[in-house]
C-alpha positions in Angstrom: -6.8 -3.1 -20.6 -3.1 -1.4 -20.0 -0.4 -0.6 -22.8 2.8 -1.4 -21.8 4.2 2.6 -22.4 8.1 2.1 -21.2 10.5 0.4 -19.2 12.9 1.1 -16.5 16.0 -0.6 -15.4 16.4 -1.1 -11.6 19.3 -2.2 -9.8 19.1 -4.5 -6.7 21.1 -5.2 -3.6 23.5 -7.5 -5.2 24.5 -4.7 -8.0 22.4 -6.7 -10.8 19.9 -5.3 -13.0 16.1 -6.5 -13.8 13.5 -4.3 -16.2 10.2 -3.3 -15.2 7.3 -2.6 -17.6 5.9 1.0 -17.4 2.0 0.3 -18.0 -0.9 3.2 -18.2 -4.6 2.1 -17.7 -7.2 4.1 -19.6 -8.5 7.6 -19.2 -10.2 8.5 -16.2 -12.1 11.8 -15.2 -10.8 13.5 -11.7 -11.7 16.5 -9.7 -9.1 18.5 -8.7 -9.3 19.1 -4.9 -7.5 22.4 -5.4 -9.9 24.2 -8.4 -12.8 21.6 -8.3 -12.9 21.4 -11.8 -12.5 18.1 -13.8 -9.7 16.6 -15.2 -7.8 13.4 -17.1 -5.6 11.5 -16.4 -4.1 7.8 -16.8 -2.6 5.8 -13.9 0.7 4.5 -14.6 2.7 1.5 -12.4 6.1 -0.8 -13.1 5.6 -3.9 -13.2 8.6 -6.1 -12.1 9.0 -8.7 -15.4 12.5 -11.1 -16.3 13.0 -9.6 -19.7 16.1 -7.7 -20.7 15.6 -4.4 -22.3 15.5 -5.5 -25.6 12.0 -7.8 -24.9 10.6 -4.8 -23.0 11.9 -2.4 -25.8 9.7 -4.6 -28.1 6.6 -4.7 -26.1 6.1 -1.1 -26.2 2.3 -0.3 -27.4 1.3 -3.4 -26.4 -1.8 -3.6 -24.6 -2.5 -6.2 -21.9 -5.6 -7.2 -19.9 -5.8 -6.0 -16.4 -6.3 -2.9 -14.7 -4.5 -0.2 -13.1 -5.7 0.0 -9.2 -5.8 2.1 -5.9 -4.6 -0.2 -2.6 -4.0 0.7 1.2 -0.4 0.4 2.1 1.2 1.3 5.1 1.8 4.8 5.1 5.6 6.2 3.1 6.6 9.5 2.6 6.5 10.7 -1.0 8.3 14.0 -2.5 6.4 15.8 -5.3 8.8 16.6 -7.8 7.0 19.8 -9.3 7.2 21.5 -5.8 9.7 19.2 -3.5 6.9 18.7 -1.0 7.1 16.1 1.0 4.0 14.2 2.1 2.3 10.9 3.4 0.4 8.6 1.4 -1.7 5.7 2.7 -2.1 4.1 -0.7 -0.9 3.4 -3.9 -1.2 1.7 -7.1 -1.0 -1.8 -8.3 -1.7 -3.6 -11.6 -4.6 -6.2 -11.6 -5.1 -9.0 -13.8 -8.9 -10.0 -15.0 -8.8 -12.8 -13.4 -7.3 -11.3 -10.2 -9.8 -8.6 -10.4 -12.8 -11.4 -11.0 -11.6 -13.2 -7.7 -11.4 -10.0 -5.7 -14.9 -8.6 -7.1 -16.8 -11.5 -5.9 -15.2 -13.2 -2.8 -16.3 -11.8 0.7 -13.5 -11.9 3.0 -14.2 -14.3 5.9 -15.7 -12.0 9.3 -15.8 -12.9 12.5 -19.5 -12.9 13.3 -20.2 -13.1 17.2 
């Protein structure tokens, strides 16, 4: 499950607006690479929706099934705000619906086998 936390308003090429939902997944346990020792944290993404700010307003608290989770991209810069160091990333984060998540647990991608 994900709770729908926020909302952002984005504005595209054109000069119009569209929302996107801010959702968090659940708590999950990570070693810092720094200290080694463990911490928590919650993965957060925005979701691209067609409701105006009032709807998302609304649907704050909500929770929604899915899951928050790590994907290879093609590689982007990507400033940390806390230090203004700028590194690259080869991933990031996407939500998942159940049934998404179903379909890509348990189809094997097709191989070329010579």
């Amino acid at each position: 499950m994900v709770k729908i936390v926020g909302f952002k308003t984005f504005e595209r090429k054109d000069g119009s607006e569209f929302c996107a939902l801010i959702v968090q997944g659940g708590i999950e346990a990570v070693k810092s690479k720094e200290t080694g020792k463990t911490y928590f944290t919650a993965r957060k993404v925005n979701v691209g929706c067609t409701f105006d700010e009032e709807m998302c307003e609304s649907l704050i608290g909500s929770d929604f099934p899915g899951s928050i989770q790590k994907v290879e991209v093609e590689a982007y810069e990507y400033v940390i705000e806390e230090t203004g160091e700028m590194i690259t990333l080869t991933h990031s984060y996407e939500y998942v619906s159940e049934e998404d998540n179903v379909v890509k647990s348990n189809v094997v991608e097709k191989e070329l086998v010579l």
